[in-house]
Every structure is written in C-alpha cells, then in structure tokens.
Rosetta silent file (secondary structure, phi, psi, omega in degrees, C-alpha in Angstrom):
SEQUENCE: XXXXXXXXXXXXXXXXXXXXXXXXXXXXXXXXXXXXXXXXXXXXXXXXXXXXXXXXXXXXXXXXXXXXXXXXXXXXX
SCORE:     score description
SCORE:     0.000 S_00000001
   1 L     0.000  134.514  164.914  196.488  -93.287   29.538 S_00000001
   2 L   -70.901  165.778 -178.662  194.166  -90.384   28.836 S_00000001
   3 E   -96.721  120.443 -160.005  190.753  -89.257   29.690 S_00000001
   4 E  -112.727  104.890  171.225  188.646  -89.231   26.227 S_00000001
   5 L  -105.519  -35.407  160.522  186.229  -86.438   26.562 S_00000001
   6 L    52.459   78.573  165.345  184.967  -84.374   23.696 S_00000001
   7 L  -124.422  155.318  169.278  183.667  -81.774   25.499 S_00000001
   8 E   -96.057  168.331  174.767  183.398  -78.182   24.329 S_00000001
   9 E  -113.104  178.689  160.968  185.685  -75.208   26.004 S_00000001
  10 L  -110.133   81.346  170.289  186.038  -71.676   25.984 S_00000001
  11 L   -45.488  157.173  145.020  189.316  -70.557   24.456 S_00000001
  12 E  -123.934  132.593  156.585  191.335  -67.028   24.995 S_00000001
  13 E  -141.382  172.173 -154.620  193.915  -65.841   23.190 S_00000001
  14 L   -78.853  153.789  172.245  196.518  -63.328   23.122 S_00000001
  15 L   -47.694   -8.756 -169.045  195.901  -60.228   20.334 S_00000001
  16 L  -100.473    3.665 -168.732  198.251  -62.380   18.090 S_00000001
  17 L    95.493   12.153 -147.663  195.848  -65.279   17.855 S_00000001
  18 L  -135.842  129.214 -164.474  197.799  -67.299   19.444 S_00000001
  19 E   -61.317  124.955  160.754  195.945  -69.800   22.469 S_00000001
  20 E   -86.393  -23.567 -151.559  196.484  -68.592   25.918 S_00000001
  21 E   171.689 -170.065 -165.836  194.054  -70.430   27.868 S_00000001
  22 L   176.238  133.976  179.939  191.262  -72.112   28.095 S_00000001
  23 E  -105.734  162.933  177.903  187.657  -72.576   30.732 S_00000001
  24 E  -139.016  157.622  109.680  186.292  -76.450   31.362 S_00000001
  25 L    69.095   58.474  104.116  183.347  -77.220   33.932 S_00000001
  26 L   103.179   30.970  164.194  183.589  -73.626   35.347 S_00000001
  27 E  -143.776  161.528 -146.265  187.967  -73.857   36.129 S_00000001
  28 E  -112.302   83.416  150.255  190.471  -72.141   34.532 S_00000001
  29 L   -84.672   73.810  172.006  193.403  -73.379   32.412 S_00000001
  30 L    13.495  134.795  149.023  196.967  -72.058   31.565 S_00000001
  31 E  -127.372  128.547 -163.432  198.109  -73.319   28.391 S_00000001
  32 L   -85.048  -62.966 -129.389  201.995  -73.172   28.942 S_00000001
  33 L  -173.601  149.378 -156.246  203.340  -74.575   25.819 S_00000001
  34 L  -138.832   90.772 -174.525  201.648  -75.883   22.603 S_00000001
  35 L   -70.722  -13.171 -160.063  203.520  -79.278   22.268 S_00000001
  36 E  -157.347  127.050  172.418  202.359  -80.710   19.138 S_00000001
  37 L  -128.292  145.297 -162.530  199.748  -79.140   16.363 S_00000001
  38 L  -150.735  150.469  178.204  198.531  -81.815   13.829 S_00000001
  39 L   134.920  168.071 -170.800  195.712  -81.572   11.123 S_00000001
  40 L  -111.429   -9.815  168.632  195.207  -80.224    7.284 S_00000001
  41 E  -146.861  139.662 -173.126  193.783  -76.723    7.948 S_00000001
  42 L   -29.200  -86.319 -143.296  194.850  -73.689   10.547 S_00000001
  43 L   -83.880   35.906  147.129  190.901  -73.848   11.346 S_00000001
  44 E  -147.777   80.460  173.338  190.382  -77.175   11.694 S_00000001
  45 L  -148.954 -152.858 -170.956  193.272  -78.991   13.639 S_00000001
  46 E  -120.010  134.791 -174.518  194.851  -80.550   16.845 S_00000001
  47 E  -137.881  130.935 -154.337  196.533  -79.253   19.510 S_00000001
  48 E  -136.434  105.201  175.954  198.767  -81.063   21.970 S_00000001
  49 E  -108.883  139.909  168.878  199.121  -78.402   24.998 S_00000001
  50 E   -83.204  157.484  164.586  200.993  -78.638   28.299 S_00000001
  51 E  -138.663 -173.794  163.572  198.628  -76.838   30.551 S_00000001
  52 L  -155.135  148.096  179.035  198.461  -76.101   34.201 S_00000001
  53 L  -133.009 -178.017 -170.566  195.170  -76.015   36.503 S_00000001
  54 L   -65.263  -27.860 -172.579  194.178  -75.740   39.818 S_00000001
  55 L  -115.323   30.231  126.134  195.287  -79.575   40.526 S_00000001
  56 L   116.952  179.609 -177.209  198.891  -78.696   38.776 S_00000001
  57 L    -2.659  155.397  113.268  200.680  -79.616   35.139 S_00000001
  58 E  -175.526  165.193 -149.266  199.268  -81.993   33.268 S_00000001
  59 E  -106.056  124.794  177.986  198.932  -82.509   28.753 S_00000001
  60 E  -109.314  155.517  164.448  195.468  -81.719   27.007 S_00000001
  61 E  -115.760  100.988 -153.261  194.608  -82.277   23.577 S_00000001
  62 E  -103.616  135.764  166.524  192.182  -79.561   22.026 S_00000001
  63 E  -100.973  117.578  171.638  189.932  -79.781   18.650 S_00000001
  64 E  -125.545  143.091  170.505  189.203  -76.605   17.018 S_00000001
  65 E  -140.648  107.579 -159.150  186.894  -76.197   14.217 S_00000001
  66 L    52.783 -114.301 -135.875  186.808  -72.973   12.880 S_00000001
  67 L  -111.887  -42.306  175.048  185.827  -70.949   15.864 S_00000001
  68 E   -43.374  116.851 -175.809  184.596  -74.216   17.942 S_00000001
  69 E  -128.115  135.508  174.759  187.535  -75.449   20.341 S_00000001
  70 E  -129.447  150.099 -177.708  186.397  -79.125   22.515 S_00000001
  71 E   -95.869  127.428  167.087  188.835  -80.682   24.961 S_00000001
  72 E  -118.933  -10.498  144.541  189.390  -84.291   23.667 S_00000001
  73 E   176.394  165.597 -149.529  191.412  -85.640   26.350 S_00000001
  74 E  -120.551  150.267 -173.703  193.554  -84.801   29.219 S_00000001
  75 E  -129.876  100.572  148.191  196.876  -86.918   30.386 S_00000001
  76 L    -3.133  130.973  150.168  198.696  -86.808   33.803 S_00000001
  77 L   -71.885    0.000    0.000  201.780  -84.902   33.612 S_00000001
C-alpha cells in the first residue's frame, strides 16, 4: 500500500524534456524509469516512476499540471 501525499516537488529534466529527477523535503530523487504515464493532456497527466533515494528503490507517482509537478504517493519497491 502507498503513502498518499500530494505534496509539491521540484522537477529536473534532461534538455529533451524528458524527467530526470526530482527534490522532496530537502532529498534528492533519481527517477530511473517512467513506468506508466496516464491522463488526457502532455501538461496535465500521471506519472508512474521507479525512482531511487537515499533509503534505496522504491515507485512514486507524480502529478504535473502544466509546469506544477506534486508527489502523490510513494510505494515500497
């Protein structure tokens, strides 16, 4: 079971646009692989990322609206 948080982050991405990362509560997350994208417009949709952090693997789920990106909940790997 996930953690339901709705918080916002600070994305980075690569020059292509494409998400690389991500900051939460002042740490630093990898986003390895972009498992799942779900939603009706590029700037407003869902993103089901493996990530990795400081306490190892584990699968987030990201909101973006327009420019806005919030973590909406995080899963054990």
């Amino acid at each position: 079971m996930g953690h339901l948080l709705n918080e916002p982050i600070s994305a980075e991405h690569d020059p292509s646009g494409r998400l690389t990362a991500y900051e939460w509560r002042g740490a630093r997350y990898a986003v390895d692989e972009v498992l799942k994208t779900y939603g009706s417009a590029p700037e407003n949709r869902i993103y089901r990322v493996r990530i990795t952090g400081e306490n190892g693997p584990a699968v987030a789920e990201l909101g973006r609206d327009a420019d806005r990106w919030r973590l909406r909940h995080v899963f054990s790997a």
